[in-house]
C-alpha positions in Angstrom: 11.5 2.9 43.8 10.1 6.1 43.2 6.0 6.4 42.7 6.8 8.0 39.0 9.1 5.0 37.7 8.3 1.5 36.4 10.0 -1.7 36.9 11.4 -3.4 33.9 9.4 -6.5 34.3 6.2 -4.3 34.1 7.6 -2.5 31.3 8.5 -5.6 29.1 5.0 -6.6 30.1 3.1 -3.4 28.8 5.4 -2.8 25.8 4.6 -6.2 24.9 0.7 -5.8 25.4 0.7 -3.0 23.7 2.5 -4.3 20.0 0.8 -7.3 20.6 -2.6 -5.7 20.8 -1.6 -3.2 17.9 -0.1 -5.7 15.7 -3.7 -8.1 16.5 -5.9 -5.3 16.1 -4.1 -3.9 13.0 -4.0 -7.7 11.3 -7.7 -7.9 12.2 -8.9 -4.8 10.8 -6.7 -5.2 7.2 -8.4 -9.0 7.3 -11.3 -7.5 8.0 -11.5 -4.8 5.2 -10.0 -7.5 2.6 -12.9 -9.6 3.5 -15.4 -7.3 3.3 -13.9 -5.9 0.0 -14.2 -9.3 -1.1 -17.3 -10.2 0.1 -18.6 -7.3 -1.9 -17.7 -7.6 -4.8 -18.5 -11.4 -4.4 -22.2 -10.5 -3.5 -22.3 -7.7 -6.7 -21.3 -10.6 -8.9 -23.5 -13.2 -7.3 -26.4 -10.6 -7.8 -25.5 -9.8 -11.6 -25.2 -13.3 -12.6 -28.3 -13.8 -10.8 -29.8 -10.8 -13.1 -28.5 -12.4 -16.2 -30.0 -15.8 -15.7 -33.2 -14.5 -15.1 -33.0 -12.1 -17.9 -31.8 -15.3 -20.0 -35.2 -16.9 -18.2 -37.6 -14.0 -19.3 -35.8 -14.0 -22.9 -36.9 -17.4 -22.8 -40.3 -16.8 -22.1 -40.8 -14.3 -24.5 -39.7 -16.3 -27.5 -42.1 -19.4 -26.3 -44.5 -16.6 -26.2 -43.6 -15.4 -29.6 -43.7 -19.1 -31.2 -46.9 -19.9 -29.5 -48.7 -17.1 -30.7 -47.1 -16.6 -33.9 -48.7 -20.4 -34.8 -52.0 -19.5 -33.3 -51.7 -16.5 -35.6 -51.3 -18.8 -38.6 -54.3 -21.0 -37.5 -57.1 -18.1 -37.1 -56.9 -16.6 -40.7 -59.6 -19.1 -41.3 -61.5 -19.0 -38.7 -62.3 -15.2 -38.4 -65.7 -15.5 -39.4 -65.9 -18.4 -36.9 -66.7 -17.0 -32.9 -66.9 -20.9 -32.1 -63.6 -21.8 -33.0 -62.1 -18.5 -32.0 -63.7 -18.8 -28.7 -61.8 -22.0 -28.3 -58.6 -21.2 -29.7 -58.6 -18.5 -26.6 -59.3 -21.2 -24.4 -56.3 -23.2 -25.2 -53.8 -20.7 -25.4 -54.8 -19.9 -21.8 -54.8 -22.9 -20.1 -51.8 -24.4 -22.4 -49.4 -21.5 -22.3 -50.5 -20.5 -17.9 -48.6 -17.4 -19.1 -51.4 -14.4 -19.6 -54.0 -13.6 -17.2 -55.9 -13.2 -20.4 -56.3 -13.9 -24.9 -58.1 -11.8 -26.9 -58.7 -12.4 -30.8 -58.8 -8.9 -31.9 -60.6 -7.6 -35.8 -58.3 -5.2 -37.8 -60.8 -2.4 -36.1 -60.5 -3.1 -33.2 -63.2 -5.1 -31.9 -62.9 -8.2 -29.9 -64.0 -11.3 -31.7 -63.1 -13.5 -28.8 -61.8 -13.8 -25.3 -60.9 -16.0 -22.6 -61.6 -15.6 -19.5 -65.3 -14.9 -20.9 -66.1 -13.0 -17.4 -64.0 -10.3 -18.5 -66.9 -9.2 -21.2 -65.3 -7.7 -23.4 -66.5 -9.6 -26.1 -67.9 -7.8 -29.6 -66.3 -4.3 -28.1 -64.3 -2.2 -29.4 -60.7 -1.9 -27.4 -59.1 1.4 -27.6 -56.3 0.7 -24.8 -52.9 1.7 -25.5 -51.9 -1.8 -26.1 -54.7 -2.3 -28.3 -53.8 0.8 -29.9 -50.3 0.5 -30.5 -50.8 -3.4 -31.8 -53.2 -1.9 -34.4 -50.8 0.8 -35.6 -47.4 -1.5 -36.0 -48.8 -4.8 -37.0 -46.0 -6.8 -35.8 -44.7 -9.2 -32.8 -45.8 -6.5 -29.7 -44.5 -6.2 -26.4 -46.4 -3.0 -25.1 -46.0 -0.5 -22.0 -47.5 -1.1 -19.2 -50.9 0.3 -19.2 -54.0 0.5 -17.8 -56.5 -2.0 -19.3 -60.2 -1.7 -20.0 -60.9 -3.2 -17.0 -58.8 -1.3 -14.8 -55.6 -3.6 -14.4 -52.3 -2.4 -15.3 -51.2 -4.9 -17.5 -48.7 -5.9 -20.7 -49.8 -6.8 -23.2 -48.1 -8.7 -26.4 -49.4 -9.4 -29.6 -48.6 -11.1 -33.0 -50.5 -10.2 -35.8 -53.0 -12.0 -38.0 -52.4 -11.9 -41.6 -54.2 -14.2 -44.5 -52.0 -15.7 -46.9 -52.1 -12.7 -49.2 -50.7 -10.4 -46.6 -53.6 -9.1 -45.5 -53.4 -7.7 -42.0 -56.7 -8.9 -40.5 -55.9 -8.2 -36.7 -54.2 -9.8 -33.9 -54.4 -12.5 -31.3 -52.7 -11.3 -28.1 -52.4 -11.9 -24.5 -52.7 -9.6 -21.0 -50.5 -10.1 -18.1 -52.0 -8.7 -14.9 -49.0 -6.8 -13.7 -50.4 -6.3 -9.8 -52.0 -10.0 -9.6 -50.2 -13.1 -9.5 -48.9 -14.0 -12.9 -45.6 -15.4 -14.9 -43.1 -12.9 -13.6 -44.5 -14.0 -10.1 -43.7 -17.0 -10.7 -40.4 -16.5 -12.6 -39.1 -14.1 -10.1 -40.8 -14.3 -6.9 -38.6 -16.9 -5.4 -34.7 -15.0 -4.3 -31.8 -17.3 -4.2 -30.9 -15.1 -0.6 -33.2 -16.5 2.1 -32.9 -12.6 3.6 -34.1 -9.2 2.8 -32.7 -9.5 -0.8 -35.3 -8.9 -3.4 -35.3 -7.9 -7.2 -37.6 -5.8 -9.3 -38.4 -5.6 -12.9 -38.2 -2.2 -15.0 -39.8 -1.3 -18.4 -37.9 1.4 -20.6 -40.0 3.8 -19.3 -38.1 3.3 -15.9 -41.9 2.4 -14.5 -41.8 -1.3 -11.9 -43.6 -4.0 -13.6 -42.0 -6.4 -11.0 -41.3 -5.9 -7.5 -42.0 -7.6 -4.1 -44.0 -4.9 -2.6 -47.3 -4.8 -5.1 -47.9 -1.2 -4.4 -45.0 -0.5 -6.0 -45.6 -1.8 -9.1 -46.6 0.5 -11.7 -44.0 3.2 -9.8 -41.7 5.2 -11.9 -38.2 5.0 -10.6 -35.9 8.2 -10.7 -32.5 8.8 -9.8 -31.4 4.9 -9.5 -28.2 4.8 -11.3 -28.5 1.3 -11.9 -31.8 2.1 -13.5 -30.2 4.2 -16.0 -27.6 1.9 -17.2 -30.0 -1.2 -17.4 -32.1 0.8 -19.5 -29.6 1.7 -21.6 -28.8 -2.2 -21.7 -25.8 -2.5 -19.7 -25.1 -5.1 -17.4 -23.0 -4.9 -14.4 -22.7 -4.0 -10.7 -23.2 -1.1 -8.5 -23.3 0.2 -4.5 -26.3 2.3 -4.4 -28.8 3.9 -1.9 -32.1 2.5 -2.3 -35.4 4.9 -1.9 -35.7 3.8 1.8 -32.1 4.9 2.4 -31.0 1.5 2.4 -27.2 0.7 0.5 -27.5 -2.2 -1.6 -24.9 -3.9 -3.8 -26.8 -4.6 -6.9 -26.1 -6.3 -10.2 -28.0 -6.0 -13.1 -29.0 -7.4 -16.6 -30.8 -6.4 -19.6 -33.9 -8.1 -21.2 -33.4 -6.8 -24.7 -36.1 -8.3 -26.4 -38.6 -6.5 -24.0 -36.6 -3.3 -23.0 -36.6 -4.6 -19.6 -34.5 -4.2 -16.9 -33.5 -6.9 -14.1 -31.9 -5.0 -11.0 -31.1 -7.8 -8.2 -29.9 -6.5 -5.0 -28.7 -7.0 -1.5 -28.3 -5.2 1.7 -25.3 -3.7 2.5 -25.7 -4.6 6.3 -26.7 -8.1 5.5 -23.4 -8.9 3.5 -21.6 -6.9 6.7 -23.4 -9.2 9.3 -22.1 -12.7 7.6 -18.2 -10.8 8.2 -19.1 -9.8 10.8 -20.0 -13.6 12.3 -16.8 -14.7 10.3 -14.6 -12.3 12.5 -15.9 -12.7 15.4 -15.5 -16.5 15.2 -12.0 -16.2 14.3 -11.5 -13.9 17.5 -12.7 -16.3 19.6 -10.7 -18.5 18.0 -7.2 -16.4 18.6 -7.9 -15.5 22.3 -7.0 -18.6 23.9 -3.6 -18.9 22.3 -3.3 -14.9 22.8 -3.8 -15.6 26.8 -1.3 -18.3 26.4 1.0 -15.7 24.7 0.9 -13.4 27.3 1.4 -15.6 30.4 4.6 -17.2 28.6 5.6 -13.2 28.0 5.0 -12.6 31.6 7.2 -15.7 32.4 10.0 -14.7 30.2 9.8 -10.7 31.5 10.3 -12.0 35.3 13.6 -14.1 33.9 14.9 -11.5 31.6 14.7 -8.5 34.3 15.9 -10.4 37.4 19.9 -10.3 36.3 19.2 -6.5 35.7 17.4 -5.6 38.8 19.9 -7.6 40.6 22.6 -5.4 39.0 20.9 -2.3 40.0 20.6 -3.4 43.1 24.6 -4.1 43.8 25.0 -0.3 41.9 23.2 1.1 44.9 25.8 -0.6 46.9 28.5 0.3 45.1 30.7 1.5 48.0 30.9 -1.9 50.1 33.1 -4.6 50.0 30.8 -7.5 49.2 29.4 -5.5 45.8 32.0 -6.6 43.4 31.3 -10.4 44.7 27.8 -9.6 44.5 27.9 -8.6 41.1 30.0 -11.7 40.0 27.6 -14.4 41.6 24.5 -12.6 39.1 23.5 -15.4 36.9 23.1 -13.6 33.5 21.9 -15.9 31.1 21.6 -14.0 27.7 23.7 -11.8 26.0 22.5 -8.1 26.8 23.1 -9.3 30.6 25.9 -10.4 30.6 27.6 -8.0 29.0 26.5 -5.6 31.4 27.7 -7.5 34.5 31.0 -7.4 32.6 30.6 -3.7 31.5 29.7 -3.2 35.6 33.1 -5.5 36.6 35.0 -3.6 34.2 33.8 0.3 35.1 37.3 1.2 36.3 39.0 -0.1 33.3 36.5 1.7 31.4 37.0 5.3 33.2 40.7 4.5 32.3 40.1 4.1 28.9 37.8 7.5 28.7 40.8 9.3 30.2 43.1 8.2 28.0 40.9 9.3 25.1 40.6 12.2 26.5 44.2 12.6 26.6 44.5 11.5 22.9 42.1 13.8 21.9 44.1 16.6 23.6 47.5 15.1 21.3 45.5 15.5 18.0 44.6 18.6 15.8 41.1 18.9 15.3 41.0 20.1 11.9 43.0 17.7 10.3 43.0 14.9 13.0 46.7 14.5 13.3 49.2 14.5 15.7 49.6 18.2 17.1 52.9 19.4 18.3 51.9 18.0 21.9 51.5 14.6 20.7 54.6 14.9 18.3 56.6 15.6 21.0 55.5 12.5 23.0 56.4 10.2 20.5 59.5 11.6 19.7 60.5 11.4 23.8 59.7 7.6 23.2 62.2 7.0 19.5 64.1 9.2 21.4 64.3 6.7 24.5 64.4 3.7 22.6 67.0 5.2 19.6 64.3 4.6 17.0 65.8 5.8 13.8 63.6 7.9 11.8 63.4 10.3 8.8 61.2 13.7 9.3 59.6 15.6 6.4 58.9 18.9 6.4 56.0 20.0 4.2 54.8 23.6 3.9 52.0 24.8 1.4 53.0 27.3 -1.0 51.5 30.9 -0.5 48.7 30.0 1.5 48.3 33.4 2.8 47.3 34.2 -0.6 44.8 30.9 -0.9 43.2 32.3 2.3 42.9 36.0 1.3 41.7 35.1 -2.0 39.4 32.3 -1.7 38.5 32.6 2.4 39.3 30.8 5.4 37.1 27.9 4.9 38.1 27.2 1.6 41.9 27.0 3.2 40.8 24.9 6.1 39.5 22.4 3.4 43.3 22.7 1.4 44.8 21.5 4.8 42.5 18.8 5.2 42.9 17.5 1.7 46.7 17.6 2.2 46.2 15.7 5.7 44.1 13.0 3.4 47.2 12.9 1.1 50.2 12.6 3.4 48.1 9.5 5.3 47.2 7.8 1.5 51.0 8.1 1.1 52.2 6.6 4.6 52.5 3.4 6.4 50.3 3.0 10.0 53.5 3.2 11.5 54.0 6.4 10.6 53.7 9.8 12.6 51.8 12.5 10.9 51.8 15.6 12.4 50.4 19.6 11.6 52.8 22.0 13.7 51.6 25.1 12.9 48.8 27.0 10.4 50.1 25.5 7.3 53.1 23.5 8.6 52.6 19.6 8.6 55.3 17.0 9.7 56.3 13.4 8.4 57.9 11.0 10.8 58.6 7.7 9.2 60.4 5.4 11.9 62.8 2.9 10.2 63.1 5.0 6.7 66.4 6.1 5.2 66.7 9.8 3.6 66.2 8.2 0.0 62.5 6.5 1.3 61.7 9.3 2.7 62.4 12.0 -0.1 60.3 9.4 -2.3 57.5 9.3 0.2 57.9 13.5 -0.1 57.6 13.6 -3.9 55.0 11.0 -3.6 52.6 14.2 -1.4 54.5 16.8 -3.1 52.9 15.3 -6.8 49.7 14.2 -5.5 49.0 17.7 -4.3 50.1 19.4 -7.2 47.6 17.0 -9.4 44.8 17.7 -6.9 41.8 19.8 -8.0 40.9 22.4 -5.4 37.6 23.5 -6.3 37.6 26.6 -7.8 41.8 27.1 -7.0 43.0 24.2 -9.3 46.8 24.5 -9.1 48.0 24.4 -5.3 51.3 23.2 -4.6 53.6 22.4 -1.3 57.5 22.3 -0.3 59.2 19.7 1.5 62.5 19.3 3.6 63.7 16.0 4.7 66.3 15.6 6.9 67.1 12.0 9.3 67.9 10.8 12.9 70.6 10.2 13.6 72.2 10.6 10.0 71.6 14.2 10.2 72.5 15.1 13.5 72.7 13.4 16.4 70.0 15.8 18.2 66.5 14.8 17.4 65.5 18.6 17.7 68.2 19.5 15.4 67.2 16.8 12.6 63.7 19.0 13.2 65.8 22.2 12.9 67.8 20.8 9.3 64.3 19.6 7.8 62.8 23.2 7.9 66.5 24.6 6.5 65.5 22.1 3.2 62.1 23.4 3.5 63.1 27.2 3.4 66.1 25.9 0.5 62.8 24.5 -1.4 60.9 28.1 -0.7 64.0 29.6 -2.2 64.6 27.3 -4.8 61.0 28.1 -6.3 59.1 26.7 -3.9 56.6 22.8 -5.4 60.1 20.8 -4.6 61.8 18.6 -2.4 64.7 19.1 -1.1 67.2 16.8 1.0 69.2 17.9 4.5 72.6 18.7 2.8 74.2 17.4 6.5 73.1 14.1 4.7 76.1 14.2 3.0 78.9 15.7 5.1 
């Protein structure tokens, strides 16, 4: 075997690999990218839902905040003038509530009537934070800003306001939470439902962290986080982003309306890959063994399916000896595409005989129309002849075709002959003998037909091609003769002869007729 050509077996073997591996590798990867899609969104939703429920949780908060206040607020009227009982009302929102790093009971001016934790000192000053400030100013349930307080902590603050039963606004009580020290959000937040590098941050409408893992951070305005932008603008919903580290994240997110807050919850990107990419992995492992099974039964079945074939080659290479055709006969081929080749081998001869005898039919036949040319009209008529088959012969010429072809071109008359071929078959037996014998002479033998069948098989043509639209020649009509052997004459080349006379008669007559051999009826 040459050093350039491969054996079937190998062949079957690599072909096989190959789709295999293809077909495996492509399933994989679409799995793979479904999966991941999947995961993906599944991890955006987790992360959103996850952003919701705390937002829910912080909503929470804030209106036991609101109720616990607003009824301190409705206690401390009467006790303004009281530093006692203020002191201890500060005392027991503190430790009751274990939500502010620190209570203040503030005077309509501004200065601090009492305060827990007392260490902070604030007590009988005047506070002029922006919290302070702003709760002054609006007199009503506050949630500030973040800010930096009096004693240098960035903090919240919220407030409810203090009013006597006329109306009177007399000040607030309100408490500080210590945005970079442990505190409620700390609690509230700090622990992520993803045992990874997941994390969540809280932002005001201000876009500046007042929650986030790292405490440097906190206080941090964030710009150019599209999820960011939408929270603040109290959507919820999902995103892919880049955090600032360069990091993709799939985040989901969730307003905290009541605050102005923002809850972004997000994951990494790589993280959510690396459970896939476990998941895949697994499954590979999984697939292998029955893939090596695969390919040893494929290598069994190659070794059986190219044996009968290289056996066959074989006896073609020794073609010329005696014990080849036995050779070839004792081949077990046991499925189809085998055996038919052993038979194709044990049958070459037949089939060389076959090709030359289409080659010889294709030398009887016209190639435009694919009828019998005057060659092969002549062999059948030597065999009617031989056997005294009676027959009838038509005669059918196409009225001033010369004119069709000067007029409309060639090619438009080669498609006028084949369209009068198509007719004369739709209007024959399969017994009969249709011939062209010259440009646009054609021939009807019908074997067994009398003179009156076969002028009714000649109007039948002559009708159909008048009817028959031509393109853009519409009317195109032919003449027929018919004559009969051995009614007409006892010669078949004379019954040839007297079917062109009642051709010519029909030229003569006015041509688009039939007309009969008159020797029909001597």
């Amino acid at each position: 075997m040459p050093p350039t050509q491969i054996d079937l077996r190998r062949l079957i073997l690599l072909l096989t690999l190959a789709v295999a591996l293809l077909l495996s590798a492509n399933g994989f990867y679409a799995s793979y990218r479904t999966q991941r899609e999947q995961l993906i969104q599944q991890t955006q939703e987790a992360n959103r839902v996850y952003a919701a429920k705390l937002g829910q949780g912080i909503e929470q908060l804030l209106d036991s905040i609101h109720l616990q206040l607003g009824y301190s607020a409705t206690l401390l009227p009467k006790w303004m003038d009281q530093p006692e009982r203020l002191q201890e009302e500060t005392e027991r929102l503190l430790r009751q509530s274990r939500i502010f790093n620190a209570i203040f009971v503030v005077r309509n001016d501004g200065l601090v009537l009492a305060g827990s934790p007392e260490s902070l000192g604030l007590l009988n000053q005047t506070l002029r934070t922006n919290g302070a400030l702003e709760a002054l100013q609006k007199h009503r349930f506050l949630i500030s800003a973040p800010y930096i307080s009096a004693r240098n902590n960035l903090v919240v603050f919220i407030s409810q306001p203090i009013l006597d039963h006329y109306g009177r606004y007399l000040g607030y009580v309100g408490g500080s939470i210590y945005l970079q020290q442990q505190n409620v959000l700390h609690r509230l937040l700090g622990e992520h439902f993803y045992q990874d590098s997941s994390y969540l941050y809280v932002v005001d409408r201000d876009r500046r962290l007042i929650y986030h893992k790292d405490p440097l951070r906190i206080g941090d305005t964030v710009v150019g986080n599209p999820a960011v932008e939408r929270v603040i603008a109290g959507e919820m919903g999902t995103l892919q982003l880049t955090n600032s580290d360069g990091i993709e994240m799939l985040a989901g997110f969730a307003p905290v309306p009541t605050a102005g807050w923002g809850i972004v919850a997000q994951r990494p990107l790589a993280v959510t890959e690396q459970e896939l990419n476990r998941l895949m992995l697994d499954n590979l492992r999984q697939a292998l063994p029955l893939l090596l099974l695969s390919l040893i039964g494929i290598w069994w079945l190659s070794q059986r399916i190219s044996r009968p074939l290289w056996q066959l080659a074989r006896s073609a290479q020794q073609w010329g000896t005696d014990e080849s055709l036995e050779q070839v006969r004792n081949i077990k081929t046991w499925y189809f595409e085998a055996n038919q080749l052993k038979r194709a081998v044990l049958s070459s001869l037949a089939l060389m005989h076959q090709r030359l005898g289409r080659l010889s039919q294709e030398s009887l036949t016209d190639p435009l129309t694919g009828l019998r040319n005057r060659r092969g009209m002549h062999q059948q008529l030597d065999s009617w002849r031989e056997h005294r088959q009676p027959f009838a012969a038509v005669a059918l010429d196409i009225d001033h075709f010369k004119r069709v072809n000067d007029q409309y071109g060639h090619e438009f008359g080669d498609r006028v002959l084949q369209n009068l071929a198509r007719l004369m078959a739709n209007g024959s037996r399969p017994s009969d003998l249709l011939c062209r014998t010259g440009g646009e002479e054609f021939l009807m033998l019908l074997p067994n037909a009398d003179l009156e069948t076969a002028r009714q098989v000649a109007e039948r043509v002559r009708c159909s091609m008048a009817e028959t639209r031509h393109g853009e020649c519409s009317a195109i009509t032919l003449s027929a003769g018919v004559a009969h052997w051995p009614e007409t004459a006892e010669d078949v080349e004379e019954v040839l002869k007297r079917a062109d006379e009642a051709l010519y008669q029909a030229k003569n007559e006015g041509r688009n007729r039939v007309v009969v051999s008159e020797a029909a009826y001597a």
